[in-house]
Backbone as a chain_set.jsonl record, in Angstrom:
{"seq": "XXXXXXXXXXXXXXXXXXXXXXXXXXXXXXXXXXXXXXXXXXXXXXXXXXXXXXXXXXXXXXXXXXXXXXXXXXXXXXXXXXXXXXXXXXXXXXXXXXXXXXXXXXXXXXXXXXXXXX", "coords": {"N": [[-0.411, 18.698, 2.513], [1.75, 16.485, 1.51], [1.44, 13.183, 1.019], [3.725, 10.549, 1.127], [5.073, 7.26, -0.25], [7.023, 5.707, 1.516], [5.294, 7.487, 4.05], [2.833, 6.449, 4.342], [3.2, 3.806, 4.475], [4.307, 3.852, 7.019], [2.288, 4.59, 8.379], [0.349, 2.67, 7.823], [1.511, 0.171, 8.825], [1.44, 0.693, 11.993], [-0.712, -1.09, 12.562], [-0.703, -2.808, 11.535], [1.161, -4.024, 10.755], [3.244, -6.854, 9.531], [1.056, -8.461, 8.222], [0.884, -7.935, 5.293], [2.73, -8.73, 2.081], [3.372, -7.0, 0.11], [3.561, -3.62, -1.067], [2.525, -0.651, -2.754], [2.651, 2.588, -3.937], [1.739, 4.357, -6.159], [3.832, 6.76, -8.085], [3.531, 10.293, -9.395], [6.341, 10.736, -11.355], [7.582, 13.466, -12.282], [6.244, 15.478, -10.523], [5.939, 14.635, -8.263], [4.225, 13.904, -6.496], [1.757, 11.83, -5.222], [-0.749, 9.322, -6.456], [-2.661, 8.918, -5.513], [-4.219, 6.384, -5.533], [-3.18, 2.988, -4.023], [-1.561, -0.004, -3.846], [-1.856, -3.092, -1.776], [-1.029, -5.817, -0.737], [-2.574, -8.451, 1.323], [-1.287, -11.245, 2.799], [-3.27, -12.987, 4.063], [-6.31, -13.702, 3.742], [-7.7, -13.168, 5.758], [-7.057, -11.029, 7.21], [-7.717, -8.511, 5.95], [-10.083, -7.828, 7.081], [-9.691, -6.41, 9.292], [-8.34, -4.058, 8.368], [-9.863, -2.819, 6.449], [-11.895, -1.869, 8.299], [-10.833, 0.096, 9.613], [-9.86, 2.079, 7.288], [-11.778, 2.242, 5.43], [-13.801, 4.431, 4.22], [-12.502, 6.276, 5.668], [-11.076, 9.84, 6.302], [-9.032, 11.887, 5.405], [-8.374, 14.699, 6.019], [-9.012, 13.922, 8.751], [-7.724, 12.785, 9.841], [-5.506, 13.695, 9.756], [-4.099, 16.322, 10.723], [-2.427, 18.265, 9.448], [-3.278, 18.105, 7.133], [-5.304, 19.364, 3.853], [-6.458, 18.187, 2.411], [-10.072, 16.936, 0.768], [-10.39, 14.675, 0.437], [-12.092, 10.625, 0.773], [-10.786, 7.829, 1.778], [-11.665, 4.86, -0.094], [-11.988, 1.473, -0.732], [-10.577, -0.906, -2.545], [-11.147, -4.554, -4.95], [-8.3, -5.551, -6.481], [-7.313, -6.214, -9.691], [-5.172, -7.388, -10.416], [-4.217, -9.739, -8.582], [-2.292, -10.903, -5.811], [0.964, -11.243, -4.537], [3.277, -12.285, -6.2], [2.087, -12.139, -8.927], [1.488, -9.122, -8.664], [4.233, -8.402, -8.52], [5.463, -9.701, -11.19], [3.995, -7.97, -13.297], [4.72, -5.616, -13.197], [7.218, -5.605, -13.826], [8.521, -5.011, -16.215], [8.209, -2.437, -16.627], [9.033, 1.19, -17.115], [8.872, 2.336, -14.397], [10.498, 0.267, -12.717], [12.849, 0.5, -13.615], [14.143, 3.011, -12.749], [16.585, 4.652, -10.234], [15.583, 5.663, -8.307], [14.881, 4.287, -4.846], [12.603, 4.889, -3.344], [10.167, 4.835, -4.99], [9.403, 3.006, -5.867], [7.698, -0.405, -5.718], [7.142, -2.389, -2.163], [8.54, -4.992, -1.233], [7.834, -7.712, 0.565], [9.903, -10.308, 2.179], [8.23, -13.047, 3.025], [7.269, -16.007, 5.15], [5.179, -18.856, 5.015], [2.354, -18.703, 6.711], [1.495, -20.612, 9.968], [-1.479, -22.615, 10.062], [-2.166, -23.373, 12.359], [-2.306, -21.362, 14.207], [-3.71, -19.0, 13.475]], "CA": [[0.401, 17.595, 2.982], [2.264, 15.336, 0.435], [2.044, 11.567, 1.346], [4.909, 9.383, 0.015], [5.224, 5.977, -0.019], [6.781, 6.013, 3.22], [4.541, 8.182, 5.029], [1.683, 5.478, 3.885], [3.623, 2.651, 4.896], [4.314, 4.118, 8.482], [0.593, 4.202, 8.926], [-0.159, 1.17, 7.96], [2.636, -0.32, 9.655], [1.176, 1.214, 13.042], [-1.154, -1.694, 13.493], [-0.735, -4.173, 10.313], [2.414, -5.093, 10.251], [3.539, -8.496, 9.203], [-0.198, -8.886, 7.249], [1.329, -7.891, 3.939], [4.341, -8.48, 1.6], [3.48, -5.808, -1.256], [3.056, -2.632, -1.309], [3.062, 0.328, -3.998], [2.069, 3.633, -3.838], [2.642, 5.258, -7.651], [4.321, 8.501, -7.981], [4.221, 11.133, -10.51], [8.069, 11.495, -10.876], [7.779, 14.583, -12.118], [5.42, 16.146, -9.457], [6.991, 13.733, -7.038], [3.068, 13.6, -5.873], [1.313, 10.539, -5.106], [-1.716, 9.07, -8.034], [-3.769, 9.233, -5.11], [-4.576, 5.256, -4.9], [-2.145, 2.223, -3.513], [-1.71, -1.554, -3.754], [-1.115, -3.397, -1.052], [-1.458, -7.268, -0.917], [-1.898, -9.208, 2.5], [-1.144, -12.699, 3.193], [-4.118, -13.908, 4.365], [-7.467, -13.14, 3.528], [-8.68, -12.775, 7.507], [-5.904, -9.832, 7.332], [-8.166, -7.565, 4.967], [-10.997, -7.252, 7.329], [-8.946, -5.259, 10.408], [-7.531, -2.829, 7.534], [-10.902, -2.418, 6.079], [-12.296, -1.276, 9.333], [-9.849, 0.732, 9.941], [-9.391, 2.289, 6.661], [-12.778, 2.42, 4.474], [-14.256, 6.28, 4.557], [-11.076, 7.577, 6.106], [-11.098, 11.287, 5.312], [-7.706, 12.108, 5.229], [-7.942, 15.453, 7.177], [-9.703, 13.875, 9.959], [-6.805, 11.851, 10.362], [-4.4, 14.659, 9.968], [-4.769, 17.849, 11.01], [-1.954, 19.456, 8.162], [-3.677, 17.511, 5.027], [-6.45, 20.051, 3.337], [-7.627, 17.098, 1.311], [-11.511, 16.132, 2.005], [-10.532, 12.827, -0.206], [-11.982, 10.185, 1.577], [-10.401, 6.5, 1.452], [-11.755, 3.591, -0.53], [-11.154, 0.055, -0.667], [-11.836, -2.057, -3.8], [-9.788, -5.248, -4.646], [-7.218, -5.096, -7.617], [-7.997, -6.818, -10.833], [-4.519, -8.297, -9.979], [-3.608, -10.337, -7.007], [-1.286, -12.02, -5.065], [2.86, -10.759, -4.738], [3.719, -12.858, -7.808], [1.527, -11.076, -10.116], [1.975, -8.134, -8.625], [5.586, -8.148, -9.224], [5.051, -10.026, -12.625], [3.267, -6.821, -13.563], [5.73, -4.134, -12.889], [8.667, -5.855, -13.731], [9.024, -4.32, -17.256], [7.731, -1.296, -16.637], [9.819, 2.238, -16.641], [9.374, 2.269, -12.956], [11.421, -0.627, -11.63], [14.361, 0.875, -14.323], [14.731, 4.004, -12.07], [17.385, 4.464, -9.217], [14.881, 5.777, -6.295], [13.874, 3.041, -4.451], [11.44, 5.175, -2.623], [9.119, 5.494, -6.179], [9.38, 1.29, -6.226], [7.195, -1.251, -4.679], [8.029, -2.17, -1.23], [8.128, -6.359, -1.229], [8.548, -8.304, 1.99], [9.9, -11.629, 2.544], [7.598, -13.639, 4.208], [7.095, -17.255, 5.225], [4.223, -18.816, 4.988], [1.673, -19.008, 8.213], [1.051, -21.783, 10.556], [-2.87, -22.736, 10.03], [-3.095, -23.146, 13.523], [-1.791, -19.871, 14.214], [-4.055, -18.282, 12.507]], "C": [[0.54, 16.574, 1.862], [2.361, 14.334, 0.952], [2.758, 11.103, 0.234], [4.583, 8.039, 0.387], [5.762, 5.586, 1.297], [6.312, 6.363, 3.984], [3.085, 7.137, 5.286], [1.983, 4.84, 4.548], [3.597, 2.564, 6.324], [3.078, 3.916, 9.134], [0.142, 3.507, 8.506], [0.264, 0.406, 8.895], [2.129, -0.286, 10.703], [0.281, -0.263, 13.52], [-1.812, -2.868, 12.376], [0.526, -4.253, 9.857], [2.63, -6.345, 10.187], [2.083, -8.969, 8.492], [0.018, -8.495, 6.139], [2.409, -8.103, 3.677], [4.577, -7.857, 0.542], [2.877, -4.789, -0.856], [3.395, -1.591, -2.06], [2.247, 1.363, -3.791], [2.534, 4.619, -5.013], [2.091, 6.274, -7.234], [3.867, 8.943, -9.619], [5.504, 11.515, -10.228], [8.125, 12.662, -11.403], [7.129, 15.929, -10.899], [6.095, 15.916, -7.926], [5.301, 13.573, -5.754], [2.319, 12.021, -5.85], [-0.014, 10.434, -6.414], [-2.942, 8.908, -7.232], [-4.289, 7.491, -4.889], [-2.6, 4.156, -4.39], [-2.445, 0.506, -3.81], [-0.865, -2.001, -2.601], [-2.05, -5.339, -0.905], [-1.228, -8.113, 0.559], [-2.17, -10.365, 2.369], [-1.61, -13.714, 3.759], [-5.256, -13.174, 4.249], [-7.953, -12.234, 4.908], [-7.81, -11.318, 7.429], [-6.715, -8.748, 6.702], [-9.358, -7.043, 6.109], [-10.801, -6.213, 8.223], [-9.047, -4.162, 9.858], [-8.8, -2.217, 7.272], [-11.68, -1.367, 7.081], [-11.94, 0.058, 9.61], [-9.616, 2.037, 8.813], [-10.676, 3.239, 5.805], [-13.343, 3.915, 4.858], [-13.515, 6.807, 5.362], [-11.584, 8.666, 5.688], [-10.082, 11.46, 6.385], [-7.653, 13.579, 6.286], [-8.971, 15.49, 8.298], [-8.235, 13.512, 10.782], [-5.582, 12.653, 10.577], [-4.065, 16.073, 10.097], [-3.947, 19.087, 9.919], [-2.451, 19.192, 6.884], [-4.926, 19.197, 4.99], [-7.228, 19.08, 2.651], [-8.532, 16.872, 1.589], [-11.708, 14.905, 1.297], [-11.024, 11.991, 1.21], [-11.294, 8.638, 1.062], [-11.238, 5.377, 1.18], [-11.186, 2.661, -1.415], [-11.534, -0.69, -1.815], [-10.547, -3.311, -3.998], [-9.614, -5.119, -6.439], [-7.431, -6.254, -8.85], [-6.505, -7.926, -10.617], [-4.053, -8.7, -8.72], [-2.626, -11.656, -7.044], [0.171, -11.251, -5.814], [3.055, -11.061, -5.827], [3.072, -12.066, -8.486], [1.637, -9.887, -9.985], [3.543, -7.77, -9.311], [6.126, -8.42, -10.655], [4.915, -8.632, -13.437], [3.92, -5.973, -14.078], [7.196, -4.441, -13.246], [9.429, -5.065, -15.107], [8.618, -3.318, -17.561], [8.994, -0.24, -16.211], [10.132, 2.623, -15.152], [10.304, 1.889, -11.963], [12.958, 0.008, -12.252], [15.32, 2.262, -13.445], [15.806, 3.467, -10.754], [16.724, 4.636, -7.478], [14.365, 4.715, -6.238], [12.374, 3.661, -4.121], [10.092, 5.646, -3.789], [9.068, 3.901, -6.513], [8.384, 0.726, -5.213], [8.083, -1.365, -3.707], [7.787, -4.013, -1.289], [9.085, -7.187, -0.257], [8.563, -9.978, 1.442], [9.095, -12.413, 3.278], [7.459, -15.553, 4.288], [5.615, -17.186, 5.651], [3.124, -19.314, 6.68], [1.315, -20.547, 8.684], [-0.713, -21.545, 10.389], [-3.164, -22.965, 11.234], [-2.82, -22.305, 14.839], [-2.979, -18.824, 14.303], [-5.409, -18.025, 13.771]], "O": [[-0.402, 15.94, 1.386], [3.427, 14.209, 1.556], [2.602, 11.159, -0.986], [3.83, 7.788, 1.328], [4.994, 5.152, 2.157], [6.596, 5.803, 5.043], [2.438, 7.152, 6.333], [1.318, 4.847, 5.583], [3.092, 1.618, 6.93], [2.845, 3.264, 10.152], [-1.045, 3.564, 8.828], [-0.482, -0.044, 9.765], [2.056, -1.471, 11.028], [0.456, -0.653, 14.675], [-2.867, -3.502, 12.358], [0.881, -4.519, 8.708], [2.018, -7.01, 11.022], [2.137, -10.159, 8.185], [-1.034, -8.719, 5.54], [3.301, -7.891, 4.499], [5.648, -7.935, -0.062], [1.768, -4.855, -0.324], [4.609, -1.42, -2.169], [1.088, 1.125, -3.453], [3.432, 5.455, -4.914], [1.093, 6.704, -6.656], [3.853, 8.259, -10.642], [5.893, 12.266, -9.333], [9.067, 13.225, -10.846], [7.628, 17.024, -10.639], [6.512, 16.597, -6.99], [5.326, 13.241, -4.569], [2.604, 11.209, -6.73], [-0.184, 11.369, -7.196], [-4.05, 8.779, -7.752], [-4.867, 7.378, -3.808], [-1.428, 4.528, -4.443], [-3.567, 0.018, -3.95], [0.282, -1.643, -2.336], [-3.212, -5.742, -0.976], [-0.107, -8.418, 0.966], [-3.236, -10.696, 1.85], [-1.11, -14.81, 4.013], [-5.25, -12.006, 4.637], [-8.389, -11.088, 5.021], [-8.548, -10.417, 7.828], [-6.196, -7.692, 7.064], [-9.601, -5.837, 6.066], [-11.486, -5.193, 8.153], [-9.637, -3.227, 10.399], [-8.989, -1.112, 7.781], [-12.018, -0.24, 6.72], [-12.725, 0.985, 9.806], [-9.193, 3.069, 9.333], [-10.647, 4.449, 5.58], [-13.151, 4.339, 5.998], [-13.839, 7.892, 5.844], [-12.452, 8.674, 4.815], [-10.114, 11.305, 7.606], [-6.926, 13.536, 7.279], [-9.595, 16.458, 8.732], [-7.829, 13.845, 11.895], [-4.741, 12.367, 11.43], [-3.746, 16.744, 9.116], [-4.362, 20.203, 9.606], [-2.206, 19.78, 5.83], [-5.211, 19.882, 5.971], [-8.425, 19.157, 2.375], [-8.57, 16.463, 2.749], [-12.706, 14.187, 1.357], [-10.678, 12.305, 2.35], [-11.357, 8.4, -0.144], [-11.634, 4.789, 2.186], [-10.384, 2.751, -2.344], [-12.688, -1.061, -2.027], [-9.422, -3.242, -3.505], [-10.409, -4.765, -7.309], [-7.827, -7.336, -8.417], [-6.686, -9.143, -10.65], [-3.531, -7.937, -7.906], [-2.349, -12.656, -7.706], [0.408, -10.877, -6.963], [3.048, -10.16, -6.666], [3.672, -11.01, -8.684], [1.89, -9.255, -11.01], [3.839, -7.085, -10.291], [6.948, -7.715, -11.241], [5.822, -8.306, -14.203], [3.811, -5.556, -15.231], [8.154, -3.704, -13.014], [10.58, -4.629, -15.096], [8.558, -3.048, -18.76], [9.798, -0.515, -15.32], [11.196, 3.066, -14.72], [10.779, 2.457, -10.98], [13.991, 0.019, -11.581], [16.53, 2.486, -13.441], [15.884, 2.307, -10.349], [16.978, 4.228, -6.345], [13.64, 4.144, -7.053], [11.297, 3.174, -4.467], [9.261, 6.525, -3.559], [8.598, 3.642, -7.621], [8.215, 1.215, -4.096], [9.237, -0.939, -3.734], [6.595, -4.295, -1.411], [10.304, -7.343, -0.191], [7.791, -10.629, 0.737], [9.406, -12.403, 4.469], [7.61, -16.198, 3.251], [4.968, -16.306, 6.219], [3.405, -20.208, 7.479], [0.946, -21.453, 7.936], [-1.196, -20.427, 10.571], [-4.355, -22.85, 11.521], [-3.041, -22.521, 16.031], [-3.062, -17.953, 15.169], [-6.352, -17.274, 13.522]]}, "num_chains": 1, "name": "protein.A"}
């Protein structure tokens, strides 16, 4: 089972949506396979611990009964943070120059939260 960047996103999506506005999942474009990790940046700290839960020692064909992979999923945080730098980052890189979107970050609009919301 090949995950794409979409297939990722969908399952995240499932029960963290609106807690991020970056996400990237690099390709090999020639393989058209994934690199095997992801960045994804959410918008409030409290937002990391759900995912974490949720996420940390995954093993991938627990979760899916066509993967073979016995990768399991971990979490570490990214030497860069926050959207801006993220996108900073990548902006002059061969990546963003291509035409597929679906081999590009995915970067949401967001406004910023009420604090007593939260």
């Amino acid at each position: 089972m090949r995950f794409s960047q979409q297939d990722l996103l969908q399952m995240i999506q499932q029960r963290h949506a609106d807690t991020f506005d970056y996400f990237y999942l690099p390709m090999d474009l020639k393989t058209r396979y994934n690199r095997g990790y992801a960045y994804i940046n959410f918008t409030e700290p409290l937002f990391i611990l759900d995912f974490y839960l949720e996420f940390q020692g995954l093993r991938w064909n627990e979760r899916f009964k066509d993967c073979h992979s016995t990768k399991q999923c971990s979490l570490f945080y990214a030497n860069v943070q926050g959207k801006v730098s993220n996108i900073t980052q990548l902006q002059d890189k061969n990546i963003m120059k291509k035409l597929e979107e679906d081999v590009k970050p995915v970067i949401y609009e967001t406004k910023l939260p009420d604090p007593l919301e939260l």
